[in-house]
Steps between C-alpha positions, in 0.01 A plus 500: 500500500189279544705270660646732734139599593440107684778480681441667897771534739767327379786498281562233246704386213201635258420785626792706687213816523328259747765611766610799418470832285607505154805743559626144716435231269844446506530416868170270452646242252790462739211359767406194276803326645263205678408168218256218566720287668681764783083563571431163565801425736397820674136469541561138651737667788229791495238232551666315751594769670121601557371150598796487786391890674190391464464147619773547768393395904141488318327315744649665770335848586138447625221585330404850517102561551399546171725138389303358759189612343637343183599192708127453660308519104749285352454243781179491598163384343406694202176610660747666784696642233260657328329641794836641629568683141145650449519624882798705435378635114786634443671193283427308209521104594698403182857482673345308827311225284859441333683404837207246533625277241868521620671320788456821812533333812814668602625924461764382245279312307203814503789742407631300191247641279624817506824416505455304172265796392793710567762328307280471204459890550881523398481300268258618313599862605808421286343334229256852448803690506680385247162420248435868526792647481742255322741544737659185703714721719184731625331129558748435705542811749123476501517141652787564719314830659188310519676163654637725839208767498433483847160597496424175230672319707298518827180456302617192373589334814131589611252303505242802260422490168760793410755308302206384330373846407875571377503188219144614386556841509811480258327237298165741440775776422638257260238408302350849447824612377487271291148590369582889470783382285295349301495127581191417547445133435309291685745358762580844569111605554420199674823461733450904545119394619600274756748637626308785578193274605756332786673812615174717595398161679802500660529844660312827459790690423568408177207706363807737482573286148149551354505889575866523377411345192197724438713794539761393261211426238322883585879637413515301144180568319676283205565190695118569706342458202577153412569424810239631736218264430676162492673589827203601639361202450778265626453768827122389556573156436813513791322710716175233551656279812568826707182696454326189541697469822446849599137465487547179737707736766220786486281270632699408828570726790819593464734454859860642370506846501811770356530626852867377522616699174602836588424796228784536304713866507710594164804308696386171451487529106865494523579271732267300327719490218776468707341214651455317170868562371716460804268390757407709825509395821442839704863610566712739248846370511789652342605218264143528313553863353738386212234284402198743556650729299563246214138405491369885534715574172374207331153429555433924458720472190277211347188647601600820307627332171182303549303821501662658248494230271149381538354609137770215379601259740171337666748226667596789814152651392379179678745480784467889559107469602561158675708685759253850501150248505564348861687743644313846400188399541509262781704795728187698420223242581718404816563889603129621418277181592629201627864345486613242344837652464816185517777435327393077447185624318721643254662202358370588190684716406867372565574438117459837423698655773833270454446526135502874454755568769744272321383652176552831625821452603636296154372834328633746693850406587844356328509107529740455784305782668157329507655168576675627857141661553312177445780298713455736794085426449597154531783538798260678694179234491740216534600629802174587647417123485794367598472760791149426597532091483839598746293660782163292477309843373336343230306297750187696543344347800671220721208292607704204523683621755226702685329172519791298612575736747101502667515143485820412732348748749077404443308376789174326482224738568677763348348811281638579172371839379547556136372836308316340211432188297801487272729607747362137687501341188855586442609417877311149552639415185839490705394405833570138605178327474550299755478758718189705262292708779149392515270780254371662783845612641624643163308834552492751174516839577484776279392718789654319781296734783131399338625145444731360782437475858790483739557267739341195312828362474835471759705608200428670192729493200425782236606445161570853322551521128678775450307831398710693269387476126730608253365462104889487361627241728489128420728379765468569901349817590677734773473433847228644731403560845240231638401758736424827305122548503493677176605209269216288593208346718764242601744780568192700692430173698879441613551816592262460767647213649879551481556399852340122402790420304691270609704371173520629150716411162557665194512297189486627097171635474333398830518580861387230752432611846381325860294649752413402826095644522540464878705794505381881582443719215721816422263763417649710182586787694720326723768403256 
């Protein structure tokens, strides 16, 4: 029974109690169908698979603002680099320093890291899932799921650190299973140190590992007592480069702000974790509840045995307060003081969730059952990629094309007024430079009525970004109005001037419009 005790979510040839209740021990040998070599051939489709939805037209969606934040410190001087990270303070440089050694000169070539990061995420994904649970065939579904989860696969065909956060998040997870099983030699302490050390320099958010961990030692005063100082110590050691970092960033003004984030409401916890099994792109369509309904059942089913079972299996112990660490108390910090509520901070976490829903589901249900279940999972996510490469929505912003299209129609001594500096980072970037505007006619405006003057110009175009923030979408955000005053000081500003315009377009992400100054203004109450 000690053996049973190590084993998680999974069922295996050792231990059939891994997957289900005793009374079905029966039904549980009859899932060890799945040898060595069946899991090889499959994980190589699995794998290959993964690198194709992820690598596919990778180069071809522009760079969204924050990739073009990613582009500008991987391509710059280090000095600028630097600067441009410790302005923001709200990222760790780790992840930017590593683009500098690689080739970056072109979107494809920025977004291969994560892609690579990504498919060494399934891998090892699989490779976790059958050392803990001895199982090749929950290895497998684990890979598979992982391979088309939408929302893994957008982040890695990003140009962010999250498919980063993914690999060291499961490989912390690893290695202190490991120790609270009681392997604690030193390659397990030391690779358990740095792993640690590079994911809290690579994001924030995986904090959410430390705090899980402490909570699964408070729970077992056995394993805290041999464990609690050792760990402790590997915890200072790993946590150096960040507070050391930190102190760096409280010296600078800070210039991003949390504006943008909207408070979370209880709503958003589940389509969070819709979000991060399916992927979410705004719109409930009817073909998702099958597979809604599978991952309800499943992750709430694995959460329970996970709760229930905590005195004796520390394996979902572990996964159980990686899921409640980032989302309770983040919801709370973001609903109470400031938000920092979305779904790509939550990365983290992704093991857990895929690992107790498909544990949930192997426990709960007859074979065949389960198996439909985890097909329909798959179905479901498959098709929201397939869907989303189909109609261009996982293009976030089109600035290719918004530049294109102002540069067949620009005119020397023409305006260009753009909102803020990334959003003229992210355009210029596109914009023919043969045809670059001198500085002086690029004019920022974050409050276009203190900062622009009309009539400096015989045409004016206005680059608007689009407004809406959503913190569960990855791909293009919904369409807006570039003439609602509410959204925005650009929205405010246009609204005034309606009658200028003279030429618009609507592209992914971006609305370019032309306006003739010369015109007469329409006062608001005249529309």
């Amino acid at each position: 029974m000690e053996r049973v005790r190590h084993l998680g979510v999974g069922g295996t040839v050792a231990s059939p109690r891994a997957i289900c209740d005793a009374s079905s021990q029966a039904r549980a040998a009859r899932v060890a169908t799945i040898g060595p070599r069946y899991f090889l051939t499959g994980a190589i489709v699995i794998l290959l698979v993964g690198f194709l939805v992820r690598v596919w037209d990778l180069g071809g969606p522009s760079l969204w603002t924050d990739e073009v934040l990613t582009a500008m410190r991987a391509q710059t001087s280090l000095s600028t680099s630097i600067e441009s990270i410790l302005d923001a303070g709200n990222q760790t440089p780790l992840y930017f320093f590593s683009l500098r050694l690689m080739p970056n000169f072109t979107e494809a070539l920025l977004r291969l890291p994560s892609v690579l990061w990504g498919v060494l995420g399934i891998a090892l994904f699989m490779f976790v899932a059958v050392r803990f649970s001895g199982s090749y065939e929950l290895g497998l579904w684990a890979g598979a799921l992982l391979a088309v989860n939408p929302y893994h696969v957008w982040l890695s065909r990003t140009a962010r650190q999250y498919a980063m956060i993914f690999v060291l998040a499961l490989l912390v997870s690893t290695c202190f299973l490991l120790l609270i099983r009681g392997h604690r030699t030193r390659s397990v302490w030391i690779t358990f140190t740095l792993a640690s050390l590079v994911a809290y320099f690579t994001h924030y958010t995986t904090a959410a590992l430390l705090v899980a961990q402490g909570a699964v030692l408070v729970l077992t005063p056995r394993v805290r007592r041999d464990l609690l100082l050792p760990w402790s110590k590997a915890q200072t050691v790993a946590a150096i480069p960040t507070l050391a970092w930190l102190y760096i960033v409280s010296q600078q003004p800070l210039e991003v702000k949390s504006e943008w984030i909207p408070a979370p409401v209880l709503r958003d916890i589940p389509l969070t974790l819709w979000n991060m099994a399916l992927g979410y792109d705004g719109i409930f369509k009817w073909h998702m509840v099958a597979g809604l309904m599978v991952v309800s059942f499943g992750l709430v089913t694995g959460m329970w045995y996970a709760a229930r079972e905590w005195r004796t299996d520390k394996d979902n112990l572990y996964w159980f307060w990686l899921i409640v660490v980032p989302l309770g108390p983040v919801f709370m910090l973001s609903t109470l003081i400031v938000s920092i509520y979305v779904d790509r901070y939550f990365m983290v976490f992704l093991p857990a969730l895929i690992l107790l829903m498909v544990g949930g589901w192997m426990r709960s249900a007859p074979r065949f059952v389960w198996q439909v279940a985890l097909v329909i999972v798959l179905l479901t996510s498959a098709h929201t990629i397939i869907f989303s490469f189909y109609d261009g929505s996982y293009q976030r912003a089109d600035w290719r094309g918004a530049a294109a299209y102002v540069a067949e129609e620009y005119r020397p001594g023409d305006d260009i007024l753009i909102e803020r500096s990334n959003v003229e980072q992210a355009f210029l970037r596109y914009f023919d430079p043969a045809l670059a505007p001198a500085s002086e006619r690029v004019i920022l405006a974050d409050n276009p009525n203190a900062d622009f003057t009309p009539h400096t110009a015989p045409r004016v175009w206005v680059i608007y970004r689009n407004p809406n923030e959503d913190v569960h979408r990855v791909g293009v955000m919904p369409d807006f109005d570039p003439f609602d005053p509410a959204l925005s000081s650009m929205g405010e500003w246009l609204s005034e001037r309606r009658a200028q315009v003279v030429a618009q377009r609507k592209f992914n992400g971006v609305r370019v419009l032309l306006l003739d100054p010369s015109q007469p203004l329409v006062a608001n109450a005249d529309r």
